[in-house]
KOLVONU-190670 format. One line per 4 residues: number of its first residue (from 1); for each residue z, x, y of N, C-alpha, C. Coordinates in steps of 0.1 Angstrom, whole numbers, plus 5000, padded with zeros to 4 digits. Example, Ala and Ser with C-alpha at 12.3 -4.5 7.8 and 13.67 -1.06 7.14 Angstrom:
2
1 = 5078:5132:4943:5078:5123:4955:5078:5132:4967 | 5071:5128:4978:5071:5137:4989:5079:5129:5000
***
This chain:
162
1 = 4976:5134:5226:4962:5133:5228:4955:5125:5217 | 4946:5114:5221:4938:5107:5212:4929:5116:5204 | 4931:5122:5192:4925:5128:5179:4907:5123:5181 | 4910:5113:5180:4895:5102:5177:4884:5108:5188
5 = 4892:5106:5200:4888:5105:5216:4881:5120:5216 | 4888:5129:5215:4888:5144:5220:4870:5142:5207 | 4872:5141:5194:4862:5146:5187:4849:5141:5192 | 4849:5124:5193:4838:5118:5200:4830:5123:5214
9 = 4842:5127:5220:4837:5129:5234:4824:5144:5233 | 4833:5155:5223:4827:5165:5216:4813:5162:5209 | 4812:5156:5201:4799:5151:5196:4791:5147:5207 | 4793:5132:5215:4784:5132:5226:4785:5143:5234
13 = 4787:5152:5234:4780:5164:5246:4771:5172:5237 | 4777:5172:5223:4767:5180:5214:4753:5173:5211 | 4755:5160:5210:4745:5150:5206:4746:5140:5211 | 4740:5139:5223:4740:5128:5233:4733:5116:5232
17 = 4720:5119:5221:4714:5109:5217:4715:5100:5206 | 4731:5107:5201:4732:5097:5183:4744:5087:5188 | 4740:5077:5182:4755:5064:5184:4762:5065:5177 | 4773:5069:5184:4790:5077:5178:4795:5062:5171
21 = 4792:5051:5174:4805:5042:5173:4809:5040:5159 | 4798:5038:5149:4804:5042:5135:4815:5050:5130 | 4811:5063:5136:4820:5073:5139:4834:5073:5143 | 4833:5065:5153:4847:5065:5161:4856:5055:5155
25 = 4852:5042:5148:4857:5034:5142:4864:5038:5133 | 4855:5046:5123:4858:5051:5110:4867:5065:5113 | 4864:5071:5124:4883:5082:5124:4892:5073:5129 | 4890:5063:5136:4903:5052:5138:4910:5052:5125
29 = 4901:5045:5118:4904:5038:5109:4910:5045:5098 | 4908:5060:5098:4913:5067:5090:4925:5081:5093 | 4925:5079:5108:4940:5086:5113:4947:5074:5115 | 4947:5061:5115:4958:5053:5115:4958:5048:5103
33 = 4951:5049:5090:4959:5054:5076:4971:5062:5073 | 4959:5077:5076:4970:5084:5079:4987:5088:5080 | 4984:5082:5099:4997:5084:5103:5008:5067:5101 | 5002:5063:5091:5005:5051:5089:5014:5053:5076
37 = 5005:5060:5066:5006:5067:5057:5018:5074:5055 | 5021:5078:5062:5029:5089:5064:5038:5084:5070 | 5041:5075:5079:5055:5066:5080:5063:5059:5073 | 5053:5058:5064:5057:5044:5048:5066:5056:5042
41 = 5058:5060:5037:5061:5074:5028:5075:5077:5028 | 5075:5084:5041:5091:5087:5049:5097:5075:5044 | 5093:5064:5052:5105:5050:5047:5110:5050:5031 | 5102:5051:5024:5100:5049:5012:5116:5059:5008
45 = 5109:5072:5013:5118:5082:5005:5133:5084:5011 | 5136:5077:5024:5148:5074:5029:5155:5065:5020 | 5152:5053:5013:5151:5047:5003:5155:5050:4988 | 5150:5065:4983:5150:5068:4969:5136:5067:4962
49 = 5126:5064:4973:5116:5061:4963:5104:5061:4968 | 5092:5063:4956:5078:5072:4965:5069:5056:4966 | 5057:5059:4976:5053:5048:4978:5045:5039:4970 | 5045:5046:4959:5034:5042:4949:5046:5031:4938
53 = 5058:5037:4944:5070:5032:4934:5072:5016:4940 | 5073:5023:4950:5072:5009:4957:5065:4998:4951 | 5044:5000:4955:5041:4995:4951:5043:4987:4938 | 5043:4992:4929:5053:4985:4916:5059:4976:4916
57 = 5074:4981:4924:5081:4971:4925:5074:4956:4933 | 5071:4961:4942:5068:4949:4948:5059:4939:4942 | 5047:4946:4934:5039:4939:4930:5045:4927:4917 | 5054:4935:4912:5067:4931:4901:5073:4915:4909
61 = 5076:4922:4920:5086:4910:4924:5077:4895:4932 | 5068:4901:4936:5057:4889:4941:5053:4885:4928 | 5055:4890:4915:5046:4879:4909:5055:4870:4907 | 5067:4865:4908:5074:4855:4906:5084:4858:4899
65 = 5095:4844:4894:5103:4848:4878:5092:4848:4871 | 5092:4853:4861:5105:4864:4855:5102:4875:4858 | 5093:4882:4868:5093:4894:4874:5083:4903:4865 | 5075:4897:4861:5074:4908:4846:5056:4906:4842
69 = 5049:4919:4845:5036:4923:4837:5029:4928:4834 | 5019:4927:4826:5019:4943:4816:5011:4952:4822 | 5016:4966:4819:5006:4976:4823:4991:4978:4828 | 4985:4970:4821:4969:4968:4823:4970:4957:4833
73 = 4974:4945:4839:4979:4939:4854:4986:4949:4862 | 4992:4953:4860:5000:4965:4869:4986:4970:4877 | 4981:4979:4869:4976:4989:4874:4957:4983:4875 | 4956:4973:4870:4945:4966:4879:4947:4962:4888
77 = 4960:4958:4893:4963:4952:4910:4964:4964:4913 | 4971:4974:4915:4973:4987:4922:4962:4994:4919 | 4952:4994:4915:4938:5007:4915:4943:5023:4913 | 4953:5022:4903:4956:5036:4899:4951:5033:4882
81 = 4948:5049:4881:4947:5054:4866:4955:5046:4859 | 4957:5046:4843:4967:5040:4837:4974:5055:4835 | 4973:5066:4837:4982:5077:4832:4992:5077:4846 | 4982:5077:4859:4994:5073:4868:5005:5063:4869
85 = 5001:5051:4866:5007:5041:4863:5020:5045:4852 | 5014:5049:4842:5026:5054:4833:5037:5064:4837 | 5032:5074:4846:5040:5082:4853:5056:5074:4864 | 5046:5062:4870:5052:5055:4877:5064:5046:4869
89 = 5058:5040:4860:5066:5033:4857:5078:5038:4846 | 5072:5054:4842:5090:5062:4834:5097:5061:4846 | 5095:5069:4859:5104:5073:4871:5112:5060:4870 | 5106:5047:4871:5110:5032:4880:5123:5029:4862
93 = 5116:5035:4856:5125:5031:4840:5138:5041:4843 | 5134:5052:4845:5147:5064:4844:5156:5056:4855 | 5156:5053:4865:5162:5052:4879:5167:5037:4874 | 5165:5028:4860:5173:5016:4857:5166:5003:4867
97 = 5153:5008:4876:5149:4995:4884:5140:4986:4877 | 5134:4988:4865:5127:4980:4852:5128:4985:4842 | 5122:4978:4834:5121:4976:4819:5111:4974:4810 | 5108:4978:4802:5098:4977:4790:5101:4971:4780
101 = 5099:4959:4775:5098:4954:4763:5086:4949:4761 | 5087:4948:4745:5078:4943:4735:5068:4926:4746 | 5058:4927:4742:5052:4916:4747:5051:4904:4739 | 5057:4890:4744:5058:4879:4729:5045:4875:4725
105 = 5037:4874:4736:5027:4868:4738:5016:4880:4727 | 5015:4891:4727:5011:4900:4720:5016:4914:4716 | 5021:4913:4702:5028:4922:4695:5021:4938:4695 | 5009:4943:4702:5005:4958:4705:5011:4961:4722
109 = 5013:4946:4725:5017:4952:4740:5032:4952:4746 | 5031:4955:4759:5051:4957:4763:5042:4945:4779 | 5052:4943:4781:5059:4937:4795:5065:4948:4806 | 5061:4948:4817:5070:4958:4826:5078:4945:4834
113 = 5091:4948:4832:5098:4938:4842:5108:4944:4850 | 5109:4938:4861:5122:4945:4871:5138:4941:4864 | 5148:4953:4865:5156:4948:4859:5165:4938:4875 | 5180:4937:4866:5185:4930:4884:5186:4940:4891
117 = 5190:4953:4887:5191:4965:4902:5174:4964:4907 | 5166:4965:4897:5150:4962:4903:5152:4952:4918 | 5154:4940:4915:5155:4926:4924:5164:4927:4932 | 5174:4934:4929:5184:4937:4946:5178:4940:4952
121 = 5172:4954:4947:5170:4962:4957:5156:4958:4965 | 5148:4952:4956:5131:4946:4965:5138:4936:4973 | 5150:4928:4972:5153:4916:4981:5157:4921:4992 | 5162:4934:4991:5169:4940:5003:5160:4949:5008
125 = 5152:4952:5001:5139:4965:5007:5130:4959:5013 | 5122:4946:5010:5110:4937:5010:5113:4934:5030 | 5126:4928:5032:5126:4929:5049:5124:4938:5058 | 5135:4946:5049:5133:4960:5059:5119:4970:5061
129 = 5109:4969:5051:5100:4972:5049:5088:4962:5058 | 5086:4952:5059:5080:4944:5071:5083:4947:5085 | 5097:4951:5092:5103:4952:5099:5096:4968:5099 | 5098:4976:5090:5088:4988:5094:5075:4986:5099
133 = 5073:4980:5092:5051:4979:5093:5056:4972:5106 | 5060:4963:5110:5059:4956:5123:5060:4965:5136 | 5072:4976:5137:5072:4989:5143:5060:4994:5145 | 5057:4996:5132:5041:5002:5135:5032:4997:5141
137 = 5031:4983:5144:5023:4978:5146:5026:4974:5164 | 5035:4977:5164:5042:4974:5175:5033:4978:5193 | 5024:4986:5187:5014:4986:5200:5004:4977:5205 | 5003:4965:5194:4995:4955:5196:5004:4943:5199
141 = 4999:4933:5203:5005:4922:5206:5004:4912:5196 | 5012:4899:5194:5009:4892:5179:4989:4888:5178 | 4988:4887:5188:4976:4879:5192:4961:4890:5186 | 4966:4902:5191:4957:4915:5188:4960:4916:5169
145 = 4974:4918:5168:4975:4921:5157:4965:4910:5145 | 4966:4900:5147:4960:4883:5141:4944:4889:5139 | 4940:4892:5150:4929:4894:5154:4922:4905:5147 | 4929:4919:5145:4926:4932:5136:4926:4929:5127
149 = 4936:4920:5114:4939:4913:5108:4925:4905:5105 | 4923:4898:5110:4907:4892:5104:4898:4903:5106 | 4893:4913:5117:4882:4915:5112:4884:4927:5105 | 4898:4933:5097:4901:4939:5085:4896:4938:5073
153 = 4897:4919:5076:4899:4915:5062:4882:4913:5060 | 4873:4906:5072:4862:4908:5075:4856:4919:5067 | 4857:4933:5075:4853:4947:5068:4857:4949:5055 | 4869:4947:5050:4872:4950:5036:4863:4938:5025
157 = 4858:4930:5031:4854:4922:5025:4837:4919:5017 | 4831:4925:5034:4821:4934:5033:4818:4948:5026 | 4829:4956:5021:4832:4966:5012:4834:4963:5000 | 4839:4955:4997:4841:4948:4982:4826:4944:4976
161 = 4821:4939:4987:4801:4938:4979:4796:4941:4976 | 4796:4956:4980:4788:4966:4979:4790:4971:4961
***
């Protein structure tokens, strides 16, 4: 049963005169987080690894060779704390998938870089991980999907202004 559907329908009987559709958008929008959420997650931890770990790596490995940068980039592209970020990145250090050194460029800072188990594993996770989201995505058609996709990027974009 549609989550979204059932509450809306509930409101319009209770309040037949307010316009739900903000409403309905925004529980869309936020039980297919969610349960979106929560698919990754699972994938992630089938894997070895939480999704936030992920994020790391991947962000590690898109930025190019040499795979490698510092903390305060880290965790401005990911919109976590820096204490979280540090949490993240002992785990990703203990498990041998990166590295911390000294930064040349400035001697108060370090570098986070993937080591080579780091880059195996994002070369071999990075498909399989698309190949998930596409699953999920798998109730729209490419043409829908393209389409959600812009006016995503639309709404997030209009959110960033504010």
């Amino acid at each position: 049963m549609n989550r979204v559907k059932s509450a809306i329908a509930q409101w319009q009987r209770e309040l037949p005169s307010l316009d739900l559709l903000p409403m309905e958008v925004v529980g869309y929008l936020k039980t297919s987080q969610l349960i979106t959420r929560n698919q990754l997650e699972a994938f992630f931890k089938a894997h070895g690894l939480q999704l936030g770990e992920f994020d790391v790596l991947a962000t590690l490995r898109r930025a190019g060779a040499p795979y490698a940068l510092t903390p305060t980039q880290l965790f401005g592209t990911l919109m976590v704390s820096s204490g979280g970020m540090t949490n993240r990145l002992d785990r990703l250090e203990r498990a041998g998938l990166i590295v911390r050194t000294p930064n040349p460029e400035d001697r108060r800072g370090t570098l986070v870089s993937l080591t080579e188990q780091g880059l195996e594993m994002m070369n071999r996770l990075v498909p399989l991980h698309v190949e998930n989201e596409a699953r999920l995505l798998s109730a729209l058609s490419r043409e829908e999907q393209e389409t959600l996709g812009r006016l995503l990027g639309k709404l997030l974009d209009g959110l960033e202004v504010e």
